[in-house]
NUPA-893212 format. One record per residue (C-alpha): x, y negated, z negated; residue in three letters. Coordinates in nm, 3 decimals, decimal comma, m for minus. Layout:
N
X; Y; Z; ALA
...
This chain:
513
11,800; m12,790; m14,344; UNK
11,777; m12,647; m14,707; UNK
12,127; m12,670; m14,698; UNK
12,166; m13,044; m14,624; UNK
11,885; m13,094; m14,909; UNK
12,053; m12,930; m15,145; UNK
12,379; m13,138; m15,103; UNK
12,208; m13,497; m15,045; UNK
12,009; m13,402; m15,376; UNK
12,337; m13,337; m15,517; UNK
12,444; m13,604; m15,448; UNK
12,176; m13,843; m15,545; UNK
12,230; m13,662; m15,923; UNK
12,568; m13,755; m15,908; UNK
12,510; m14,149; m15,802; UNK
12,217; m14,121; m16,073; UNK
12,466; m13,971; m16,360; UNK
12,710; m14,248; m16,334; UNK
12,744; m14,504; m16,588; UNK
12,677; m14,821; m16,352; UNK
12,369; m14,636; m16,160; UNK
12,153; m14,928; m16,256; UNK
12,400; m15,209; m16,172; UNK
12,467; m15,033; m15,836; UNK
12,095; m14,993; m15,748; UNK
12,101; m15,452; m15,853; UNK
12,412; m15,447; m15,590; UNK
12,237; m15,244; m15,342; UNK
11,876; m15,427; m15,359; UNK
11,955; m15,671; m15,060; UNK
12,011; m15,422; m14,825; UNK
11,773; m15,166; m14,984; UNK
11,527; m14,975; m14,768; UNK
11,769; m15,022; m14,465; UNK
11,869; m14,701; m14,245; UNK
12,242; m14,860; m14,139; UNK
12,320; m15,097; m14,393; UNK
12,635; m15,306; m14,349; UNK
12,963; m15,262; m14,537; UNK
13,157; m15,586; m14,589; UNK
13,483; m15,653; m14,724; UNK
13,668; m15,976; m14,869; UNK
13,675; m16,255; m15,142; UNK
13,332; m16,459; m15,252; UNK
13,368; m16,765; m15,388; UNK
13,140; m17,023; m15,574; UNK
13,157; m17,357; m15,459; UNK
12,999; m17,697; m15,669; UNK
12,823; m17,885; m15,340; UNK
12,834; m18,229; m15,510; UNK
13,216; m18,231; m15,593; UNK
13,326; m17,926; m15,364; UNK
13,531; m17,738; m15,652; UNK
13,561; m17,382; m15,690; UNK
13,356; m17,246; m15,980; UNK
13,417; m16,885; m15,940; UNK
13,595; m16,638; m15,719; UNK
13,621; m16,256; m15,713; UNK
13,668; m15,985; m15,446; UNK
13,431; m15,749; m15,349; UNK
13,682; m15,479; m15,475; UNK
13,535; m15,543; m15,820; UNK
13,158; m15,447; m15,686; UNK
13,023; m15,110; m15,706; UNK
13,194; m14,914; m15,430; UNK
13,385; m15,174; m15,349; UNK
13,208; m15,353; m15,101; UNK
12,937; m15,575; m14,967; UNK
12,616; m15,409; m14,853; UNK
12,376; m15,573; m14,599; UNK
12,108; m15,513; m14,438; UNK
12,136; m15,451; m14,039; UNK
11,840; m15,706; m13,972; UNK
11,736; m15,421; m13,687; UNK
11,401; m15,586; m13,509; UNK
11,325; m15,192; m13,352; UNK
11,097; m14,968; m13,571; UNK
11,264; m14,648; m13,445; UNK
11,566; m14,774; m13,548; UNK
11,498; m14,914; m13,886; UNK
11,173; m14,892; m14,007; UNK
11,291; m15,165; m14,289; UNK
11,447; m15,420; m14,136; UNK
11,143; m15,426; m13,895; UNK
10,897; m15,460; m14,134; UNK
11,045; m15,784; m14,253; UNK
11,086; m15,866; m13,900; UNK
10,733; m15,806; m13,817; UNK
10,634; m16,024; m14,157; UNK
10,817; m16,290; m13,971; UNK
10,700; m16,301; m13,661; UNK
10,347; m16,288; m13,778; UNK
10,419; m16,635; m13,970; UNK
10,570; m16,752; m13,621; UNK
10,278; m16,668; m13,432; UNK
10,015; m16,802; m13,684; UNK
10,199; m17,087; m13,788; UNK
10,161; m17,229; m13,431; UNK
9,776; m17,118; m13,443; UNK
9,679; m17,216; m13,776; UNK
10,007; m17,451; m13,892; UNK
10,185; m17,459; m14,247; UNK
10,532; m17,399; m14,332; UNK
10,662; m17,718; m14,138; UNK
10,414; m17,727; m13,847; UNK
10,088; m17,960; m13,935; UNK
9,770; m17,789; m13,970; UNK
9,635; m18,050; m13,712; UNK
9,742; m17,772; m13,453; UNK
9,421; m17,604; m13,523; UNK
9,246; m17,848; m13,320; UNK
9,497; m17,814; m12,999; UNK
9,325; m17,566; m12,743; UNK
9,475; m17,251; m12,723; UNK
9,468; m16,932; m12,513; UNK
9,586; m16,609; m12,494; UNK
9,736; m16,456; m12,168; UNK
9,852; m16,144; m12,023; UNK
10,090; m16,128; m11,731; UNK
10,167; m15,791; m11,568; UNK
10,348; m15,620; m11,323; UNK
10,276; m15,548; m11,020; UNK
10,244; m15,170; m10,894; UNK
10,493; m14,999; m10,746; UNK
10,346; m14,704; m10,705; UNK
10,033; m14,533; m10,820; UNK
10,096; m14,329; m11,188; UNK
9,841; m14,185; m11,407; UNK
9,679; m14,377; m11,569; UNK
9,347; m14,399; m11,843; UNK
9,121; m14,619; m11,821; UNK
8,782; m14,695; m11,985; UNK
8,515; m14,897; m11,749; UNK
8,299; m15,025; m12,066; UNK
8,361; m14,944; m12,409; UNK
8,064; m14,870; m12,597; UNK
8,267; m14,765; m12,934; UNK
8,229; m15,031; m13,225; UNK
8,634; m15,043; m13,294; UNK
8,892; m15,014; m13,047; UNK
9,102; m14,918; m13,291; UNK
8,934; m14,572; m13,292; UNK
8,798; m14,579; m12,960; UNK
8,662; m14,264; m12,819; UNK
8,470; m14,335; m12,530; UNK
8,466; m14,123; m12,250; UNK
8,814; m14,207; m12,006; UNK
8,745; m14,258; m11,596; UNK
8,891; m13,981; m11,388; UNK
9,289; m14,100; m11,349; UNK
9,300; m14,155; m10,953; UNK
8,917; m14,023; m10,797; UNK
8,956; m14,045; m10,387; UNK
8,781; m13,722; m10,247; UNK
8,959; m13,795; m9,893; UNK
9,337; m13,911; m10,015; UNK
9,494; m13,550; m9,855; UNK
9,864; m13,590; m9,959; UNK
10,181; m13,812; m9,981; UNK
10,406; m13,813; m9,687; UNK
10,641; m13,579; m9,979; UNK
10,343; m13,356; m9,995; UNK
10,227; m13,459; m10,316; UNK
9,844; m13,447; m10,428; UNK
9,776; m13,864; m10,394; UNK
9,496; m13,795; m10,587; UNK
9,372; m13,728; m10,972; UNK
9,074; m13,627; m11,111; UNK
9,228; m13,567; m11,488; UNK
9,044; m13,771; m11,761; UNK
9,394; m13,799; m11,948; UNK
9,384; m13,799; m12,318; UNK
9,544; m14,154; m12,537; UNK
9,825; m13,893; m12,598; UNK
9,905; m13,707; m12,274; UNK
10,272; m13,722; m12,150; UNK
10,148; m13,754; m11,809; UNK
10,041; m14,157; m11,839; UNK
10,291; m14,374; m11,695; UNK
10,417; m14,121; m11,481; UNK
10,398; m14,161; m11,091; UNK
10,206; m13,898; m10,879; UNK
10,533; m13,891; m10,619; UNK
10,832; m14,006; m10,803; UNK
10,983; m14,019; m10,390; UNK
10,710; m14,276; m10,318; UNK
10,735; m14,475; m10,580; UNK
10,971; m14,766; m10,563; UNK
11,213; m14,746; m10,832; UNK
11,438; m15,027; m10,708; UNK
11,212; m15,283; m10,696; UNK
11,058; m15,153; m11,058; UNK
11,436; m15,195; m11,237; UNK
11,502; m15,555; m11,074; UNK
11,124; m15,692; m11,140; UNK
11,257; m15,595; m11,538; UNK
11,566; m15,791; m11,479; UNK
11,421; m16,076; m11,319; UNK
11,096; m16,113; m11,551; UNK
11,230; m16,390; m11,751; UNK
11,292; m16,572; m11,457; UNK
10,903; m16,535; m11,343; UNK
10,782; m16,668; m11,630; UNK
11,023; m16,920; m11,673; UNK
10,926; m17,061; m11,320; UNK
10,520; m16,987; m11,439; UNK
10,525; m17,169; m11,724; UNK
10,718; m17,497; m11,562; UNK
10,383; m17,462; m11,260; UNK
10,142; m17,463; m11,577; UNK
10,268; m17,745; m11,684; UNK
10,311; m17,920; m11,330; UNK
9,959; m17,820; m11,250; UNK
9,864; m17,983; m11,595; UNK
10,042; m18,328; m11,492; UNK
9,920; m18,356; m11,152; UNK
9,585; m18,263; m11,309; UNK
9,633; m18,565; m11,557; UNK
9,746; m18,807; m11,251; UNK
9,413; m18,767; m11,077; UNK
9,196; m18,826; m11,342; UNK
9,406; m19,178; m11,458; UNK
9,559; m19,030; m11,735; UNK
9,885; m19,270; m11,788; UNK
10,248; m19,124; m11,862; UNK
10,339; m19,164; m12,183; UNK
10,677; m19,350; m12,227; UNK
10,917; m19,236; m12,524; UNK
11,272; m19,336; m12,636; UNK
11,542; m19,044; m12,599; UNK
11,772; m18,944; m12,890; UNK
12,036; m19,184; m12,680; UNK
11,792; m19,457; m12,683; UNK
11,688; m19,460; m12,352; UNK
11,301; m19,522; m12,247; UNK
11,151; m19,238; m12,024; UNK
10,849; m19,188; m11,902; UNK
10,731; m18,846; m11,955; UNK
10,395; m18,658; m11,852; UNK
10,095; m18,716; m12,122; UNK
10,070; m18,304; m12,226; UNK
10,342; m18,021; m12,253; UNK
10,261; m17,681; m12,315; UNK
10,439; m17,511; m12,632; UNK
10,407; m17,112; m12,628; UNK
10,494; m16,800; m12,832; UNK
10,556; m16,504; m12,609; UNK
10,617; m16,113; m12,650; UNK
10,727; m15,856; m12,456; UNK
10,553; m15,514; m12,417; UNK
10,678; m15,231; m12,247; UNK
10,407; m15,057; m12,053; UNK
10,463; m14,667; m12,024; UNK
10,543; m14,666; m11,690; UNK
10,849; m14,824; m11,819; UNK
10,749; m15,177; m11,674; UNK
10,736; m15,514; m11,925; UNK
10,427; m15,756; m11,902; UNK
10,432; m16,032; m12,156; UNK
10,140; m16,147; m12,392; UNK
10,189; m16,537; m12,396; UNK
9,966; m16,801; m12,620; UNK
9,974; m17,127; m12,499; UNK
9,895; m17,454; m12,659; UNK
9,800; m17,787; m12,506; UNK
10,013; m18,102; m12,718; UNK
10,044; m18,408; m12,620; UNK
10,281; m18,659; m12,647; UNK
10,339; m18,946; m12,907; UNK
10,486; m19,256; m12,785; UNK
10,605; m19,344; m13,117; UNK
10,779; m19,004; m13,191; UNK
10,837; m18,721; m12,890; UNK
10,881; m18,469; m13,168; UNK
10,553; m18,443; m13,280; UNK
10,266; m18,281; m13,292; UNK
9,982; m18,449; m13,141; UNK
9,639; m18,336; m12,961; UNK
9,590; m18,343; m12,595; UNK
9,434; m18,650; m12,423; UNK
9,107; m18,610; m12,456; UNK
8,994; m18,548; m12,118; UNK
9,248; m18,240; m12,081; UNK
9,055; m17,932; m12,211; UNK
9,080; m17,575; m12,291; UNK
8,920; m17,476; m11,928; UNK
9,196; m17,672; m11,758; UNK
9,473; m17,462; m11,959; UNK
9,291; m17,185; m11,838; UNK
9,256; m17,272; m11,457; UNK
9,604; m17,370; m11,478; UNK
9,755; m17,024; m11,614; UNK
9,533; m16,865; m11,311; UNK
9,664; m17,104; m11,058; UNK
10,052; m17,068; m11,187; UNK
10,033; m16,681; m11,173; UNK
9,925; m16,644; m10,822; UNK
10,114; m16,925; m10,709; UNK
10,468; m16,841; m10,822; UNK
10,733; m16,546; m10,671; UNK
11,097; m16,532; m10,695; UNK
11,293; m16,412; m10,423; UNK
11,665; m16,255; m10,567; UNK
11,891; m16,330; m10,410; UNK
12,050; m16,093; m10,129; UNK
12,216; m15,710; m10,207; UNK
12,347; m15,445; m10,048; UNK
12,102; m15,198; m10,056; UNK
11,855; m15,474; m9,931; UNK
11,966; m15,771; m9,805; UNK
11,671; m15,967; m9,813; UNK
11,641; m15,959; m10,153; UNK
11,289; m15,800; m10,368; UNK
10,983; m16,037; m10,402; UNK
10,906; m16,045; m10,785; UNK
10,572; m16,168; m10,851; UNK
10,307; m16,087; m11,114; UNK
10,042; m15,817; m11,073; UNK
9,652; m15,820; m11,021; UNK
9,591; m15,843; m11,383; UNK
9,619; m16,182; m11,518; UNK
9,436; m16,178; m11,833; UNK
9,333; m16,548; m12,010; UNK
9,097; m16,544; m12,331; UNK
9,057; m16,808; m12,526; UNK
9,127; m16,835; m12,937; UNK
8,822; m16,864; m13,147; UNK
8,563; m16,813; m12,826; UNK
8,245; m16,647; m12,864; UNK
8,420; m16,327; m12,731; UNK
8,426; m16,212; m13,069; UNK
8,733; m16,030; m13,208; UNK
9,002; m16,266; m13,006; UNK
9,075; m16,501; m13,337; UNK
9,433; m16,649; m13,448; UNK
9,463; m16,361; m13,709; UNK
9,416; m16,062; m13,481; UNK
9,686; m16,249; m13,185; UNK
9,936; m16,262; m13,445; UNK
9,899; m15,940; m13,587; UNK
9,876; m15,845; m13,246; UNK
10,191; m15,964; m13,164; UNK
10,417; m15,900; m13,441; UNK
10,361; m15,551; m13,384; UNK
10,523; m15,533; m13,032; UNK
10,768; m15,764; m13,154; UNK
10,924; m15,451; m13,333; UNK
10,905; m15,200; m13,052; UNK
11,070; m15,134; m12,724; UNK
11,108; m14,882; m12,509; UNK
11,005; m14,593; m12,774; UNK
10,649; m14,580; m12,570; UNK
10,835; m14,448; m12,246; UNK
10,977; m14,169; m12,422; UNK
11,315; m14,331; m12,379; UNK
11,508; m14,394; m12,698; UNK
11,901; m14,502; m12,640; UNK
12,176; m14,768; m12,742; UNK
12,371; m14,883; m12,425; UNK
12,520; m14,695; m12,169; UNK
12,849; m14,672; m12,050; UNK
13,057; m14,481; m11,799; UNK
13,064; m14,173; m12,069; UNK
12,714; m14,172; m12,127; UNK
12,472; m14,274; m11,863; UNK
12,508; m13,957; m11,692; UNK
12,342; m13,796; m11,985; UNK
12,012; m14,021; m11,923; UNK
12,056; m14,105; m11,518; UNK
11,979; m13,861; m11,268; UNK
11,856; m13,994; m10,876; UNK
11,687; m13,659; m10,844; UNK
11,535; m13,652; m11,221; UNK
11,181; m13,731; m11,359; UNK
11,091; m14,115; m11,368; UNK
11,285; m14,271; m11,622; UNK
11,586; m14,020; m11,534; UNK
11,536; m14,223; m11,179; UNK
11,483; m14,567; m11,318; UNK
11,810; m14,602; m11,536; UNK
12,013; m14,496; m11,188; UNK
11,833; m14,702; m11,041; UNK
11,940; m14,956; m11,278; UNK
12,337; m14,867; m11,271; UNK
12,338; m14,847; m10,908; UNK
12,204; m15,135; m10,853; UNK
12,398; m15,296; m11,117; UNK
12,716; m15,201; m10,953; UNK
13,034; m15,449; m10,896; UNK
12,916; m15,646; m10,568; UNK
13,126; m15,841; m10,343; UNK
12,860; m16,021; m10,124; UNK
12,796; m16,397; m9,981; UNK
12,483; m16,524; m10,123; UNK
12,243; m16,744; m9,907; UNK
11,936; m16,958; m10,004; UNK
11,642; m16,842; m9,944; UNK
11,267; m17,104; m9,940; UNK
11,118; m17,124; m10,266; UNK
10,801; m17,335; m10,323; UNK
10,876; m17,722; m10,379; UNK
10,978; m17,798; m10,699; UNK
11,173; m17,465; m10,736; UNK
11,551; m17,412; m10,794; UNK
11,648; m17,098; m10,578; UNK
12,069; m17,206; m10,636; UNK
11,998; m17,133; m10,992; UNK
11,991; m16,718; m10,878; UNK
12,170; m16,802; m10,565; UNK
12,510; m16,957; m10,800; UNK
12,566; m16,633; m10,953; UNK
12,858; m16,453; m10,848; UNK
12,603; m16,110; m10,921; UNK
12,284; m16,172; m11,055; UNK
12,257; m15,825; m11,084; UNK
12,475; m15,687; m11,332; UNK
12,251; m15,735; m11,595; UNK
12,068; m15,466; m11,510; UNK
12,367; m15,223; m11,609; UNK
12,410; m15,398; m11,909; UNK
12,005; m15,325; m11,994; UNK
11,996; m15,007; m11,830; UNK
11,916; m14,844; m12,176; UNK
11,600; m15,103; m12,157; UNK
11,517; m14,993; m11,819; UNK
11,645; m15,307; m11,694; UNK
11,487; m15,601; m11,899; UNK
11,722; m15,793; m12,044; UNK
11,520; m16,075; m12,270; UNK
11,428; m16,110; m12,621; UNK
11,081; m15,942; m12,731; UNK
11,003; m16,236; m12,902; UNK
11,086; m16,599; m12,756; UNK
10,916; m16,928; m12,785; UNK
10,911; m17,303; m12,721; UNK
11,095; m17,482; m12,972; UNK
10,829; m17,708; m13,079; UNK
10,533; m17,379; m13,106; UNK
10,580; m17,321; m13,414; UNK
10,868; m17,287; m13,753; UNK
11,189; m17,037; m13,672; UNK
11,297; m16,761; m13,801; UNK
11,584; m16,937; m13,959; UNK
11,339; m17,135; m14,122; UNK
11,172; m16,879; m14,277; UNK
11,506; m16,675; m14,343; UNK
11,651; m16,927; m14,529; UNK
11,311; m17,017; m14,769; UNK
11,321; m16,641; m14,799; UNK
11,704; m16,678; m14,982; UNK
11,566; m17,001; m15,160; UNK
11,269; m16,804; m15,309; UNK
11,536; m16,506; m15,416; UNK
11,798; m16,737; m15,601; UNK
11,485; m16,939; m15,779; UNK
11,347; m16,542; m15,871; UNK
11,736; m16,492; m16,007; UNK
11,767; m16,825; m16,175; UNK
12,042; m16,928; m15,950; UNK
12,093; m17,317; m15,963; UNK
12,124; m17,495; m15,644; UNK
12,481; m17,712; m15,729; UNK
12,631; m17,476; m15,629; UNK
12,678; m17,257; m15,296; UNK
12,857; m16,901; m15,206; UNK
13,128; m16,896; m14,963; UNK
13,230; m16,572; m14,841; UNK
13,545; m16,463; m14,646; UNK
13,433; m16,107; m14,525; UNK
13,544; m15,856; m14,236; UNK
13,367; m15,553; m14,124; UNK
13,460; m15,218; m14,301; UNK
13,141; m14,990; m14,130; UNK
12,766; m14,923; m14,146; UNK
12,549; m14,676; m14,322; UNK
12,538; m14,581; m14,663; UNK
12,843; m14,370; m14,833; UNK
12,618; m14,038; m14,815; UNK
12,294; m13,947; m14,746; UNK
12,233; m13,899; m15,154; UNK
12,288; m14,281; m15,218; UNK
12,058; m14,376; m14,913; UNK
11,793; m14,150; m15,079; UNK
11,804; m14,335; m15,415; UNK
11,853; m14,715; m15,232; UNK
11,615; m14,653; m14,994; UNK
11,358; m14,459; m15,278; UNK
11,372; m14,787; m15,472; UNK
11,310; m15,009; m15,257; UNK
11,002; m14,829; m15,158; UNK
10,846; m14,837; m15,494; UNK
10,973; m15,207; m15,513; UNK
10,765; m15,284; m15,212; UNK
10,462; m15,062; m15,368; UNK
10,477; m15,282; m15,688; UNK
10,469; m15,586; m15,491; UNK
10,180; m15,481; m15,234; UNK
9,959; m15,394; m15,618; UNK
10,105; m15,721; m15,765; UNK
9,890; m15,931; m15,422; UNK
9,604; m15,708; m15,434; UNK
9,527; m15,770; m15,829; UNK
9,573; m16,140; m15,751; UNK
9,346; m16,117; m15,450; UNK
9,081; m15,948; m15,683; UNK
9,144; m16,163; m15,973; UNK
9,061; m16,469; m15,741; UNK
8,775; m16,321; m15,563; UNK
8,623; m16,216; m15,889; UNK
8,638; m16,580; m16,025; UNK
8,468; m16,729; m15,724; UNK
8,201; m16,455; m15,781; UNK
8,181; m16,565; m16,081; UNK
C-alpha cells in the first residue's frame, strides 16, 4: 500500500507541475468526481441552429490528453459514489415533483390523493430475521429498541435436513446472519430466482387491477366515462380516473426485491387527455387504498411451463402489503421523507446481500455459483440453471379475466433473463420506473441541468455542439490524475453545499427580522 501511495502521489505532482494543470482540471470538470470516467475520441463541431453553418471545428486531439472525458452516469453507489449522487438528486426531484409539482408538472397535484405502498415477496423459506413488535425509540433513524427473538417455537424439533427450525437469537441491525435461511436444503431457491424475474410482470398485472377496480368502482356509483379525442383524431371513451405512479425497487437481504410504489389518483380532461386534473369528486383516498389491498391479493402469474417443473411457479405477492397515506395523521409519512426515501434505494442494488458483481458469463459464474454453497452461492445457480437454452412447447394456462397469459406464453423462453440478471439474483427491471404522466423525466431535468451550465459559462444558445466521437476506454490515465479530478470536485461540491446554506441563513434571518 505505501508503495502505490507513493507513486499515485507522484504522480498527482507531476499532473500538478505541468504548465496546463489548470486548463486540464476546466477539461476534466464534467466528468470530475467520477470513479470510471469515459474517454472519447473524434471531431466537435459548432453549429449556428438558425442558418445551420459551421462556426467552429476542432478535434479532441487538441484537448488536454487528447481526449473527451465523461462521466459514466453509474446509478449504483458502490460503483460510483459520484455519478449516484447526481442520480439520487434526480430522482428525488422525480419523486417530489409528482407529490408536490414544479418543474413542468402543476402544483395542482398536491391536491390529488396519494399513497404510499409496499409490495413484498412472499416466503420461501424461513431466514433470520429482526424484528421490533413496537418501537418505543423517538427516531428510527437511531432506533435501539430491544429486537424479538429471530424464530421463538419451543416445540419446532428439526428440519427434515436436521437443521434447528428454530431461533432464539435477538440478531443485531448488523449481523451477517439476517437474510440467511435456517436450511438452505429447505428453502426454495427456484421459485426465489424466478419470483425476481417475473416481478415486473406482477406489478404490471397489479397496477392494471387497481385501476380496473377503480373503474368498476366509478361505474357503480354513476360516475360517466369521460370521452377524449386521440392524437389520430379519433373520439374514445375512456374510464373517468387513471392511476400515475413512481416506483422503486429494494432488494431485501434475503436477496428477494419488493417494490415501494406511490400512487396518485388523476382524472381525466375531456378537453385535453394529457393533463393533469383531480379525481371526480366522489373517488377518494380510501378507495385508492381498498383498491391497492384488493389488487394485491387478487393477482398471481403463472410462468409459463419448464423443465424442471412443468407446471410452471405461482408468483404472487407476500403477506405484507403495506398502504399509508401522504400527509395522514400518522406523522412522519410526508412527501419529503417518500422522496428522500426513495432516491436513496434508487442508487443501490444488491450491495445489501453481500453480493457485489458485473454480469456473468461462462468464465465467471463459477466463481459466484455453487448448488452446494451458502445462499446466494445457491441462488445465482439457481438462476443459470434455470436460465439455460430450453427447447419446450408452451401451453396456456387460466389466468383471471381480463389477464393476458399469451403475453408469457409467446416467448420462445421466458426464462433466459434470469441468466442475463444472474449477477442481480435474477431481477431484471429498472430500480426506478414510473408512469409517464407521474411526474418530469430525467431527460428533463438532464437537459435544464446542461442549460443551467452553458448560461453559468456564458455560452449563447444560436448555436449547438455536434460531436462525432468513438470510444477509446474508461477510467482516468492513472490513479494520480483521478486523485486531483476527483479532489476538486469534492471541494467544488463543498463550496456549493456553503454557498445554499449562507443563502438559507441569509433568508431565514430576514424573515426573523
Amino acid at each position: 500500500m505505501p508503495t502505490l501511495a507513493a507513486g499515485r502521489d507522484a504522480q498527482a505532482l507531476h499532473r500538478a507541475a505541468a504548465p496546463d494543470f489548470f486548463g486540464w482540471l476546466e477539461h476534466t470538470r464534467a466528468a470530475g468526481g467520477c470513479a470510471r470516467p469515459i474517454r472519447l475520441t473524434g471531431t466537435l463541431t459548432a453549429v449556428e441552429t438558425a442558418t445551420g453553418r459551421v462556426v467552429e471545428q476542432r478535434h479532441t486531439d487538441e484537448l488536454p490528453d487528447r481526449t473527451l472525458y465523461k462521466a459514466c452516469g453509474n446509478r449504483r453507489a458502490a460503483q460510483c459514489p459520484d455519478c449516484a449522487w447526481v442520480y439520487a438528486g434526480d430522482a428525488f426531484q422525480v419523486v417530489r415533483c409528482g407529490l408536490t409539482g414544479g418543474k413542468t408538472v402543476p402544483t395542482t397535484v398536491t391536491a390529488h390523493p396519494v399513497v404510499f405502498a409496499t409490495f413484498t415477496a412472499p416466503s420461501f423459506g424461513p431466514v433470520h430475521h429482526r424484528h421490533i413488535a413496537r418501537h418505543t425509540c423517538a427516531d428510527r433513524r437511531r432506533c435501539d429498541c430491544r429486537p424479538a427473538p429471530c424464530h421463538a417455537r419451543r416445540t419446532a424439533g428439526n428440519c427434515p435436513h436436521g437443521q434447528p427450525a428454530a431461533c432464539f437469537t435477538r440478531h443485531n441491525p448488523d449481523d451477517p446472519q439476517l437474510g440467511r435461511p435456517l436450511c438452505l436444503d429447505c428453502y426454495d431457491h427456484d421459485h426465489h430466482a424466478v419470483w425476481n424475474t417475473f416481478s415486473g410482470e406482477l406489478w404490471r398485472r397489479t397496477k392494471q387491477a387497481i385501476e380496473r377496480h377503480l373503474t368498476a368502482l366509478c361505474r357503480r356509483r354513476g360516475i360517466p366515462h369521460v370521452q377524449v379525442t386521440t392524437d389520430s383524431g379519433r373520439v374514445r371513451r375512456v374510464p373517468p380516473v387513471r392511476v400515475s405512479h413512481g416506483k422503486v425497487a429494494e432488494m431485501q437481504r434475503r436477496g428477494a426485491v419488493h417494490f415501494h410504489v406511490l400512487l396518485r389518483l388523476d382524472g381525466v380532461d375531456p378537453d385535453d387527455r394529457h393533463a393533469l386534473v383531480p379525481p371526480p369528486a366522489g373517488i377518494t383516498v380510501e378507495d385508492l387504498d381498498a383498491a391497492v389491498h384488493a389488487a394485491a391479493r387478487q393477482i398471481t402469474v403463472t410462468t409459463p411451463p419448464h423443465p424442471d417443473r412443468p407446471p410452471g411457479w405461482q408468483v404472487a405477492w407476500g403477506e405484507q402489503v403495506d398502504v399509508r397515506r401522504i400527509g395522514a395523521s400518522d406523522g412522519d409519512v410526508t412527501d419529503a421523507r417518500v422522496a428522500a426515501y426513495l432516491a436513496k434505494y434508487a442508487t443501490k442494488s444488491t450491495e445489501v446481500t453481500g453480493h457485489c458483481s458485473t454480469r456473468l458469463t461462462l468464465d465467471t459464474v463459477d466463481a459466484y455459483a455453487d448448488p452446494e454453497g451458502d445462499h446466494l452461492a445457491r441462488l445465482i445457480d439457481a438462476c443459470w440453471r434455470l436460465g439455460r437454452p430450453t427447447h419446450h412447447h408452451t401451453t396456456r394456462t387460466a389466468v383471471p379475466a381480463g389477464e393476458r397469459q399469451g403475453d408469457l406464453d409467446s416467448k420462445p423462453n421466458a426464462y433466459a433473463g434470469l441468466r442475463r440478471w444472474a449477477h442481480m439474483l435474477g431481477y431484471g427491471g429498472h430500480f426506478l420506473t414510473k408512469a409517464r404522466r407521474y411526474s418530469v423525466t430525467f431527460g428533463q431535468l438532464r437537459d435544464a441541468r446542461a442549460t443551467y451550465r452553458r448560461a453559468e459559462h456564458g455560452d449563447t444558445v444560436s448555436s449547438i455542439t455536434v460531436g462525432t466521437l468513438a470510444f477509446v476506454g474508461s477510467g482516468w490515465l492513472s490513479d494520480g490524475d483521478a486523485l486531483l479530478a476527483n479532489t476538486s470536485a469534492a471541494q467544488r461540491r463543498e463550496r456549493q453545499r456553503i454557498g445554499r446554506d449562507e443563502l438559507a441563513h441569509e433568508a431565514w434571518s430576514g424573515v426573523a427580522a
